[in-house]
C-alpha positions, 0 to 999 in steps of 0.5 A, spaced: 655 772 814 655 777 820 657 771 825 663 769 821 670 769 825 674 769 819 673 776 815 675 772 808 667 768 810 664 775 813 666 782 812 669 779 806 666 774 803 663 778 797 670 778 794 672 771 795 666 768 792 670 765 786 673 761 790 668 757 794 668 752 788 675 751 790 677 750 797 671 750 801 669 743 804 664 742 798 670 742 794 674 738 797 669 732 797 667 733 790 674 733 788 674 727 792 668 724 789 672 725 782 678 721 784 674 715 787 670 714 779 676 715 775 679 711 778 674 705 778 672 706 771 680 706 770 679 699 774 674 697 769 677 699 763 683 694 765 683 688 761 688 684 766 682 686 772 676 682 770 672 681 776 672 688 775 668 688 768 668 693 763 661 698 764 657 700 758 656 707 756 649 708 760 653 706 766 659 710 765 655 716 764 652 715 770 658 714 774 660 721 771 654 725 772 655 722 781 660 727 779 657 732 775 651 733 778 655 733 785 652 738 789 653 742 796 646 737 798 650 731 796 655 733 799 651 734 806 649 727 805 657 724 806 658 729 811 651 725 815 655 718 813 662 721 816 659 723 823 657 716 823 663 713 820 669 718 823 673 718 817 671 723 811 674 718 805 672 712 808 663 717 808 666 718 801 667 711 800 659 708 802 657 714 799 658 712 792 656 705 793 650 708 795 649 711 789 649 705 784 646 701 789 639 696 786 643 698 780 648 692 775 654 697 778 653 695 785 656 688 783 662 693 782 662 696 789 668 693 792 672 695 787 670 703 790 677 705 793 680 700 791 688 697 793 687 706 795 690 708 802 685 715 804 692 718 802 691 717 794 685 721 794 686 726 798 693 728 794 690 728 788 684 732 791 688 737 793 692 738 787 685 740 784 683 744 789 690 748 787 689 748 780 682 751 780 685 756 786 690 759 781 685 759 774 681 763 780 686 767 782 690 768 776 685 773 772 687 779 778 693 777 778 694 778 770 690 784 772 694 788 776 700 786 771 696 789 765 694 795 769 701 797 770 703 796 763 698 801 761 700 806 766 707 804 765 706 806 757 701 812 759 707 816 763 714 813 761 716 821 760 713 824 766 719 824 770 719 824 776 724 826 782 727 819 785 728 817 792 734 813 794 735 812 802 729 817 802 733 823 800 733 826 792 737 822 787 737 822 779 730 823 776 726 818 774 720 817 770 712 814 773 712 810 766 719 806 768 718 806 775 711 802 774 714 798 769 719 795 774 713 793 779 710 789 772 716 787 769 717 783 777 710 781 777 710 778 771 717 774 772 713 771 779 707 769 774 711 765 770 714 762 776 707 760 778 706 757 772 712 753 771 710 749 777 709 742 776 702 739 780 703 733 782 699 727 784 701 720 786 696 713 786 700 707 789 697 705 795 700 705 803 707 707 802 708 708 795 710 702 792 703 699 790 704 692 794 696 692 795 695 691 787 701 687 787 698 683 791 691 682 787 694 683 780 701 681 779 700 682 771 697 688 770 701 695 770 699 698 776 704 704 774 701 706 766 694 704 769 695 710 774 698 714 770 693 714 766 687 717 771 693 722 773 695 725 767 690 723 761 684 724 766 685 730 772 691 734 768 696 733 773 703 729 773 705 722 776 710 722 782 712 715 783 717 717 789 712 718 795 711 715 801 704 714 804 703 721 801 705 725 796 712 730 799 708 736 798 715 739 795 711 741 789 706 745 793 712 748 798 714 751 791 708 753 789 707 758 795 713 760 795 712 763 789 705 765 791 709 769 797 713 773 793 708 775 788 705 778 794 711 781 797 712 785 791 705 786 790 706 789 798 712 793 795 707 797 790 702 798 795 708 802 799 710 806 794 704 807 790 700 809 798 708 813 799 707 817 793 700 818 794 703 822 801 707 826 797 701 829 792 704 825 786 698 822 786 691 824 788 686 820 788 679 819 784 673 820 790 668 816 791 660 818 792 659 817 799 666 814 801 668 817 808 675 818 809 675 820 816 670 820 821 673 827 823 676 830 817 672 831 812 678 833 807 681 825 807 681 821 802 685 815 805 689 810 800 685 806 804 685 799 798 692 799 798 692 799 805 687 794 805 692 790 800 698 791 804 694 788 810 691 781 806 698 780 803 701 780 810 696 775 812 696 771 806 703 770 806 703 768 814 698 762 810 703 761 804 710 761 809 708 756 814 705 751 810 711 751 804 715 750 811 711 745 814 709 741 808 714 738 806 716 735 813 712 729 815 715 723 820 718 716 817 712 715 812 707 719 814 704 723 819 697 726 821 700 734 821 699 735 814 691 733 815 690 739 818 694 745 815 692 742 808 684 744 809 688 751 810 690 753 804 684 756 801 686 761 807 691 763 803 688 765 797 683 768 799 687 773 803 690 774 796 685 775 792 681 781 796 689 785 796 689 783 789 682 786 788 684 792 792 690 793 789 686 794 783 680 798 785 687 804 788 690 803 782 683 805 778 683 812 782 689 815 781 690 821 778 697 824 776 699 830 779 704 833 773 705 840 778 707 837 783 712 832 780 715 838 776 715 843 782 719 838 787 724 836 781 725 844 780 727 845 787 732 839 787 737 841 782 742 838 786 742 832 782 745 834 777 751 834 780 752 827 779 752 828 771 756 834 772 762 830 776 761 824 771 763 830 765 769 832 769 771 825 770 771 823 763 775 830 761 781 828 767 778 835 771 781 833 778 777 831 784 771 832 781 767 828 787 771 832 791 768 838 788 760 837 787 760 834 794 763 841 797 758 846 792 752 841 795 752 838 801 748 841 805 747 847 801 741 849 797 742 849 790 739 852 784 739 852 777 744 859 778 748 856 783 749 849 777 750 853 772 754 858 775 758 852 777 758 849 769 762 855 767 767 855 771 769 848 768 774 847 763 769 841 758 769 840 751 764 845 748 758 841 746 759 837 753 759 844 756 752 846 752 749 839 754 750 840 762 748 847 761 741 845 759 741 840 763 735 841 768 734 836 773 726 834 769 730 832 763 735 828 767 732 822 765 737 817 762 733 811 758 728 811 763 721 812 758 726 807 754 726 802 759 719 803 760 717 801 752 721 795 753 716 792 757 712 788 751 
């Protein structure tokens, strides 16, 4: 939309449309929609409550298609309530008791929102909003991984001279390098993953004391249990106060981050070896790199990529510092950042999507790599004092580092060097046909192991 303040709905907002039906303001009411009918139809199910009394299946099924037939013009119409009412789960409330009234369930009205504080269903609310944001999320996520693999396999013998410090160091190869960035990828995924979301349902400060009060005899714990794990997926936390503590989303958006940090690590390398003519990249018809040099062709999406992991990972920080901190049992600071977590996400998902559009246009570049490695056979100086080590020649160090630094070195000048040295024959031959392209170590080894 051409007058949106945030880029994530304006210039951006073709690329974020899978999470609309996560995060937007018609989410959160729909999610809230669903915590408010599970609820009474757990209410309704428990014989120990028999003026809530059990609904047939023709009224359950309309109590379950309030939610499925839940639309963004329904959603408009608990807004309407809300500008009346100035409380959105309470809009959420009168809402549903609308919707069964001159029907036999209006007779069950008053057990709508029952025993709950606005707390219940809001943290159950967002714990669906976060599930349904990383099933958004994660496809591109396992993407990028899988697009690395490939790479990974593709080129796990093209060596490549490495930079330690930004100066030349032991050769490498494409394939393991990449192979890094998947393996660390993958490794955060799966923290993602192990996060437990959490849910609590036990009133206005933890410990049920409104249900208590009506129904002593009825298991309040099982009872919510049941609509928190059998009906919505996610898992009890009896130790809240009125909220739940939000640790398990500090966990999740920290995890988040550092996905995005090691995907930002990528972006730089892959944009670095762009510079260094490693990699060239596939042009596009059409596409301007620049507005005054026609000969561009920017690594603009891993640039792009970069930007958005930054701004999601701002999001991400604050709110895994924020939200665990709430004042005695609870306070309203939560309210406001919590409706920002589909910020984080977005930004997420546009880098991930043009992590993935860069690494669709690369091309090696195998003369560039071959010509750079061929004009640094200064690092074989290392195998070389590693050999005199191994065969007790005195200050081998020492030595490499007068014939090298700071000298311009050859495959003559190296090989000159080997000859003069005292070795055992065949680690003689070996250094001698050592080239600095062959001086990979396990490194297409490594990058097979990546299963």
């Amino acid at each position: 939309m051409i007058t949106a303040i945030s880029p994530i709905d304006g210039r951006y907002g073709s690329k974020v449309q899978e999470l609309t039906e996560c995060f937007s303001e018609y989410a959160l009411l729909r999610n809230r929609v669903k915590v408010e009918v599970l609820w009474l139809l757990a209410l309704c199910a428990e014989p120990g409550i028999p003026e809530c009394r059990a609904v047939s299946a023709g009224e359950e099924l309309l109590l379950r298609n309030i939610v499925e037939r839940f639309t963004p013009a329904e959603a408009e119409k608990v807004k309407a309530i809300e500008a009346v009412t100035n409380h959105d789960v309470k809009a959420v409330e009168y809402y549903l008791k609308e919707q069964i009234a001159g029907s036999p369930l209006e007779e069950l009205s008053e057990f709508i929102h029952f025993a709950c504080t606005s707390e219940d269903i809001n943290n159950l609310s967002h714990a669906l909003m976060l599930k349904d944001g990383l099933a958004a999320i994660g496809p591109f996520q396992e993407q990028i991984i899988a697009f690395l693999k490939r790479l990974a396999a593709e080129f796990k013998e093209v060596p490549m001279l490495a930079r330690t410090h930004g100066q030349t160091a032991s050769p490498t190869t494409i394939g393991k390098e990449l192979a890094v960035f998947a393996a660390r990828l993958r490794k955060q995924s799966e923290n993602i993953a192990a996060v437990q979301i959490l849910g609590k349902l036990n009133g206005a400060v933890g410990n049920f004391n409104a249900h208590l009060s009506a129904y002593p005899q009825v298991d309040w714990v099982a009872l919510a249990k049941g609509v928190i794990e059998k009906e919505l997926g996610l898992k009890q936390n009896l130790f809240t106060t009125q909220i739940e503590p939000h640790d398990y989303m500090a966990e999740l958006f920290d995890a988040l981050a550092r996905w995005n940090t090691i995907l930002t690590d990528l972006n730089r390398d892959v944009w670095t070896y762009i510079s260094m003519a490693y990699f060239g990249q596939r042009t596009v018809k059409g596409e301007i790199g620049s507005s005054t040099m026609p000969h561009k062709v920017n690594p603009i999406d891993f640039e792009n990529s970069e930007g958005n992991c930054g701004l999601a990972n701002a999001v991400f920080n604050h709110l895994s510092a924020k939200l665990p901190i709430s004042r005695l049992q609870r306070d309203l600071t939560d309210s406001t950042v919590l409706r920002n977590m589909g910020v984080g996400f977005g930004y997420s998902l546009i880098a991930y999507k043009s992590t993935l559009k860069g690494l669709g246009k690369l091309k090696l570049n195998e003369q560039k790599l071959a010509g750079d490695l061929d004009q640094a056979w200064e690092v074989l100086a290392e195998p070389i004092q590693t050999v005199m080590r191994k065969a007790g020649i005195e200050k081998p160090y020492e030595k490499l580092k007068e014939l090298t630094r700071g000298n311009v070195i050859d495959r003559a000048t190296i090989r000159s060097f080997v000859e003069t040295l005292e070795l055992a024959a065949e680690d003689k031959q070996r250094l001698l046909e050592m080239s600095p392209a062959s001086y990979t170590g396990m490194a297409a080894k490594i990058a097979e192991l990546l299963d």
